[in-house]
C-alpha positions, 0 to 999 in steps of 0.5 A: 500500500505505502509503496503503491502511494509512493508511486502513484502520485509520482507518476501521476504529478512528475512533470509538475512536480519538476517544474514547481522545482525547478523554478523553486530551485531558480529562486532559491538562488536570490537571496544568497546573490543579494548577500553577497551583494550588499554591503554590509553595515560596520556597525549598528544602524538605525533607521534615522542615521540611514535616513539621514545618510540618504538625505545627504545624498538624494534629494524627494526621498519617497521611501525606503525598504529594506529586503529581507536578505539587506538590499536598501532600495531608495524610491525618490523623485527626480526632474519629475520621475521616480527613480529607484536606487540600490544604496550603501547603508554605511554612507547612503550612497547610490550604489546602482539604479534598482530594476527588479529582475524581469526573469526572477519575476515570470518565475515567480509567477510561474512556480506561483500560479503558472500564470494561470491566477487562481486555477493555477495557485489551485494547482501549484497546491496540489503540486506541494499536496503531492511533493509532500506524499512523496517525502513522506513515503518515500522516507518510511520507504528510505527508513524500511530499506535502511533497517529503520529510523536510527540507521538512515545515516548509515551506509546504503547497500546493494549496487548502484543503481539499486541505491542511486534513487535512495541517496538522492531521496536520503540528501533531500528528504529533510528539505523536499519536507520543509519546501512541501509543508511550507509552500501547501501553508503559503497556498492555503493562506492564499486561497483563505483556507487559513484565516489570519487573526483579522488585524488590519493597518493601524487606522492613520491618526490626526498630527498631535503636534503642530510645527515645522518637520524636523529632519529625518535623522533627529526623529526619535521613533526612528533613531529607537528602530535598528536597520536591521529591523526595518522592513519599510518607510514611506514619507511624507507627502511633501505637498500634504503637511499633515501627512506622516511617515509610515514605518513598516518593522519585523515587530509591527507597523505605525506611524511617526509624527514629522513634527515631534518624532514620536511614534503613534499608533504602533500595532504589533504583528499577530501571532498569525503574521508572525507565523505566516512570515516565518514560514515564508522565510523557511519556504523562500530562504529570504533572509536565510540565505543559507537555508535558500541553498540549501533548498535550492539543492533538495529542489533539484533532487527532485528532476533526479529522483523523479527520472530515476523514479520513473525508471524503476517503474519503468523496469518493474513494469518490464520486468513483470512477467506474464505466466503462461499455462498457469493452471487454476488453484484447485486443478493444480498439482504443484503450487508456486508463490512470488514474493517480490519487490520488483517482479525480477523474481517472477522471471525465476518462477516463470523459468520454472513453471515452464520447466515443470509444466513441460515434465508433465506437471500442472502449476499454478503460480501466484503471488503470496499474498494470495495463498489460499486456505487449501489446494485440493490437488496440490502435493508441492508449494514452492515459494520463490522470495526476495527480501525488502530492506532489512529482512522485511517482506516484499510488496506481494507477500507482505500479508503472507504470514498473516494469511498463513497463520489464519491459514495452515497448510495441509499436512500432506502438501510438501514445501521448499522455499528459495529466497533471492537477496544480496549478501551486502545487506545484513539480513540476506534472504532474512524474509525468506528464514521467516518464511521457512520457520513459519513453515516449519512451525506447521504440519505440511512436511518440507521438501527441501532446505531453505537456499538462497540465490545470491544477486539473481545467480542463474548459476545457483538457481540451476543448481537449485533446479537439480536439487528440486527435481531430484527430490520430485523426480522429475529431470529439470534443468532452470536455464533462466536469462532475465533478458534477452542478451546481445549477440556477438560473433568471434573468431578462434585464433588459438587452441592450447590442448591438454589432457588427452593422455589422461583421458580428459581432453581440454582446451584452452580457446581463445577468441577474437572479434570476428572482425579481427578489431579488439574494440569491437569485443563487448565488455566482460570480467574473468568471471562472468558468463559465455553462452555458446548454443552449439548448432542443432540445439536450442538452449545454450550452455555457460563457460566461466571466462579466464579473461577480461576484455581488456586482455584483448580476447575471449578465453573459456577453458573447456573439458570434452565430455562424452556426448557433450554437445557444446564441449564436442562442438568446441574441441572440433573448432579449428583456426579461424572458425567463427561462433556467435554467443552472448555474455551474462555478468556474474558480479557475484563471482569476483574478488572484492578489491583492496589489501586483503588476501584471495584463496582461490580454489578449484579442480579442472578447468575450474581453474579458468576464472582463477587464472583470470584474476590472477592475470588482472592483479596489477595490483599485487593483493596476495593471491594463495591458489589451490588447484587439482588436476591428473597428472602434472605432465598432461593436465596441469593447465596454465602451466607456463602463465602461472609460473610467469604470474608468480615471478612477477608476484600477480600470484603469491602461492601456488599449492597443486595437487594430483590424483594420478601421480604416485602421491596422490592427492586432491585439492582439499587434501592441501587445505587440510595440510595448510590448515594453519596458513590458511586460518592466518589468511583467513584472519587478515580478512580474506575472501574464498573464491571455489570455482569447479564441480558441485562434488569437487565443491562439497570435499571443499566446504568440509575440508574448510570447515575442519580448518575454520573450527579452531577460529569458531568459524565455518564456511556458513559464516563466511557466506553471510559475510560475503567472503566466501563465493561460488561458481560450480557446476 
């Protein structure tokens, strides 16, 4: 609901609200301009000693006023004309003719009305009515994601564009509030929805003195009233000897007798005028010209978080996904629930509808906040859940643990719950826990442990996909691409083999745009993804990249399996040939920059992604690499580059280990032997990056763990720290 009310007004008023801030922001601008021109006063002024200072130096004084921000403005006549003159207050000399600014006047008027008189004050209301829904949702949104009010100041997490729009609303919160109570204050009082207290101008007395005017400086009403105080003062008509000044101050407004200097019918300003003034100062920074900045600069947030804004809707509506074949609650045989923010997680449980749909299956997909009181078909509930914030639930399933207590499962139905979050938040996946012990509290029997999909890994849902279908039997394999990616062609220029005598041939292939040009390869990290779709299928396969973009080349490691299509299909490939293939990121899989050491494990051609770190550590972060082959003399890949990245200190220690020499060994048997160093690393801070096969992966966790115990760590931990990272197969 919150998150619907944030956005609607949002969509609905953007471009309104963009121009009131806009122009807000133009105008905020004046009065620090006007401070940094006037002169200030040395010292304290009174009204009767500038009156004098500007006697002495004009002639047919009219009047005098005083802006809020200190500009003195002189109204006098002269060879029979009105003349206005910007003045020094410290010798009431004319500084410059006074000509109010033709372009801060039509902005005025626009960000007042949009020169539409009163329909358009009725409409810059309404613009103010909905910065202030704005504000205010969007700060209990900030406050949610932030983990709550006391924890607005700390550090955002998750990646930039996920925090673009939330820093920008965190820097002008304070002051799109302030704008938008003010400015809705101004136009009530302007409308007369807000009644003032019914002063109005003192009544203008008759002289109580007779005699000649006394000079302006010698008149004791003014010489008690400092400059600084002084809002306006008209003279006397020259013509009209009965005629008073008026005096215009911040404490009220009477007259002054020219005669005696006295003051007469002075009335203080209410406490409504008093009120309505202070808040049009908050509103316009005159007078605070500090304040006026400050505005100005939450003003043009607003263009930035309404175009941003308007971008996240635009990516969720993207992003919602239409279910196809979608079988009715009460006919399906397998139920899937969505929790999302978003709707990225709905392309995840369309992947897998269409999966278990194609093995047979009927499935009905929903988001949680629809759970029914029973499905009488249903054997299976998979529920698929992101995170909001810091553990809070997504917008679709934030009645879910309501619904479910009012509503238990049946106690034959058989759930599994994947929760989808960022390992940078402390409460990774914390929602989809709650999900999973609220579950487990009731009678229906769990299918499979809670896992967590760390940044949207396609990698780990397939492997959560292997899990799932081993458990219901069915063969499924959640091949999942948010998107469609951009196509590229390249060119294999060279084959390094090993392996054949060990019978587990493997290349090295390294490609290059197909039109030879280096600019011309898309941008990729060692780490990130290659779909190759061999000829003759339609799904493709995934090869972790051994190189950046900025080595020049596309490099994958690849082992022919037997009756490997894409990996047959590879091997074959001579000089020259061409193959097209798209590139998905994997963020997720990539050593954190920075002092700390790197332990990077793996078997096979596991070690493809590694070798690519290795190579773009210009830096020199300590690098302590495990690997496993066969034989030393058939398949020790990238035998001569490691030999060459630790001479030139890119890699800092190397520990291999091999299961077909008279010693043999595998990778974890040299974890568990450098059990000591490693803790030490582990202790400096260091991250774990495990590249290989899922078995491979498993001896890797138990090994770590028997290494960790002496720290009171384990691998778990590391996870939730984020320092421990995955890409296995």
């Amino acid at each position: 609901m919150l998150r619907s009310l944030h956005s609607i007004p949002g969509l609905l008023a953007a471009l309104l609200v963009m121009l009131l801030a806009i122009s807000g922001a133009t105008l905020a601008l004046n009065p620090a301009l006007e401070h940094l021109q006037a002169p200030p006063a040395t010292t304290a002024v009174s009204v009767a000693q500038l009156a004098g200072r500007v006697a002495g130096q004009l002639s047919g004084v009219e009047q005098i006023r005083r802006t809020p921000s200190g500009t003195l403005i002189v109204y006098h006549r002269e060879n029979g004309q009105t003349l206005a003159s910007s003045v020094d207050p410290r010798t009431g000399a004319v500084l410059a003719p006074y000509t109010p600014s033709a372009f801060t006047r039509w902005v005025k008027e626009l960000h007042r009305s949009l020169f539409l008189d009163t329909p358009g004050q009725v409409v810059s209301a309404l613009g103010a009515l909905a910065l202030l829904l704005l504000s205010a949702s969007g700060a209990v949104l900030l406050a949610r994601r932030a983990g709550g009010w006391g924890k607005l100041l700390r550090p955002l997490r998750g990646n930039f564009s996920q925090r673009w729009h939330a820093e920008v609303g965190r820097l002008t919160i304070l002051g799109l509030l302030l704008s938008a109570l003010s400015g809705l204050y101004l136009s009530a009082g302007t409308l007369g929805l807000i009644a003032d207290d019914g002063q109005s101008p003192p009544a203008l007395p008759a002289p109580i003195s007779v005699g000649p005017a006394l000079p302006v400086a010698n008149l004791s009403a003014l010489q008690g009233v400092e400059l600084k105080d002084l809002r306006e003062l008209v003279y006397p008509a020259p013509d009209n000897p009965q005629d008073l000044y008026s005096l215009h101050t911040r404490s009220g407004e009477g007259y002054v007798d020219p005669a005696s200097g006295a003051l007469l019918a002075f009335q203080p300003e209410g406490a409504m005028q008093q009120l309505s003034g202070f808040i049009y100062q908050l509103h316009t920074g005159e007078g605070l010209w500090w304040l006026g900045l400050l505005l100005g600069a939450s003003a043009l947030g607003v263009p930035l978080m309404s175009l941003t804004g308007l971008w996240l809707w635009w990516r969720r509506r993207r992003d919602a996904v239409a279910i196809d074949d979608n079988s009715p609650a009460d006919a399906a045989d397998c139920v899937i629930l969505v929790g999302s923010e978003s709707n990225s997680t709905w392309g995840f449980a369309r992947t897998l509808q269409q999966a278990l749909v194609s093995a047979g299956r009927k499935v009905h997909s929903a988001p949680m906040n629809q759970l029914r009181a029973g499905y009488p078909k249903a054997r299976h509930l998979l529920i698929l859940t992101s995170t909001h914030g810091d553990g809070d639930a997504p917008a679709s399933a934030s009645a879910f643990l309501a619904r479910l207590q009012q509503q238990p499962l049946a106690p034959d139905l058989k759930y599994a719950v994947l929760g989808f979050g960022d390992r940078q938040f402390p409460r990774f996946c914390g929602f989809a826990e709650q999900v999973q012990n609220a579950l487990a509290a009731g009678t229906a029997q769990c299918l499979l442990p809670l896992e967590t999909i760390h940044c949207q890994s396609p990698q780990e849902f397939q492997r959560w996909g292997q899990a799932l279908g081993h458990a219901l039997g069915l063969p499924l394999d959640l091949q999942h691409q948010a998107h469609a990616l951009p196509r590229h062609e390249w060119q294999l220029v060279e084959s390094v083999a090993y392996g054949d005598q060990v019978q587990a041939p493997t290349r090295i292939l390294r490609f290059k745009a197909a039109d030879g040009r280096e600019r011309d390869l898309p941008e990729f990290q060692a780490g990130d993804l290659v779909g190759i779709q061999p000829p003759g299928t339609t799904r493709p396969r995934f090869y972790s990249l051994a190189s950046s973009s900025a080595d020049g080349v596309l490099e994958i490691c690849v082992r022919k399996h037997p009756g490997g299509l894409c990996s047959g299909f590879l091997h074959e490939l001579q000089a020259g040939a061409r193959i097209t293939g798209f590139i998905q990121p994997n963020p997720q899989f990539r050593p954190a920059q920075g002092a700390q050491p790197v332990i990077l494990i793996g078997a096979g051609t596991g070690i493809g992604p590694l070798a690519g770190f290795i190579r773009g550590n210009r830096a020199r972060q300590p690098m302590h690499l495990y690997w496993g082959g066969r034989h030393p003399a058939s398949d020790f890949l990238y035998e001569p580059e490691l030999k060459g990245y630790l001479a030139d200190r890119r890699l800092t220690a190397l520990r291999a280990a091999f299961s077909q020499v008279q010693e043999r060994g595998y990778v974890q048997d040299r974890l568990l032997a450098d059990a000591l160093a490693l803790r030490r690393l582990v202790e400096k801070g260091a991250q774990v990056l495990v590249c290989g096969s899922r078995e491979m992966a498993k001896g890797v966790m138990l090994a770590l763990d028997e290494v960790l115990a002496p720290l009171n760590l384990s691998v778990l931990t590391l996870k939730a720290q984020g320092r421990y990272r995955e890409d296995v197969y």
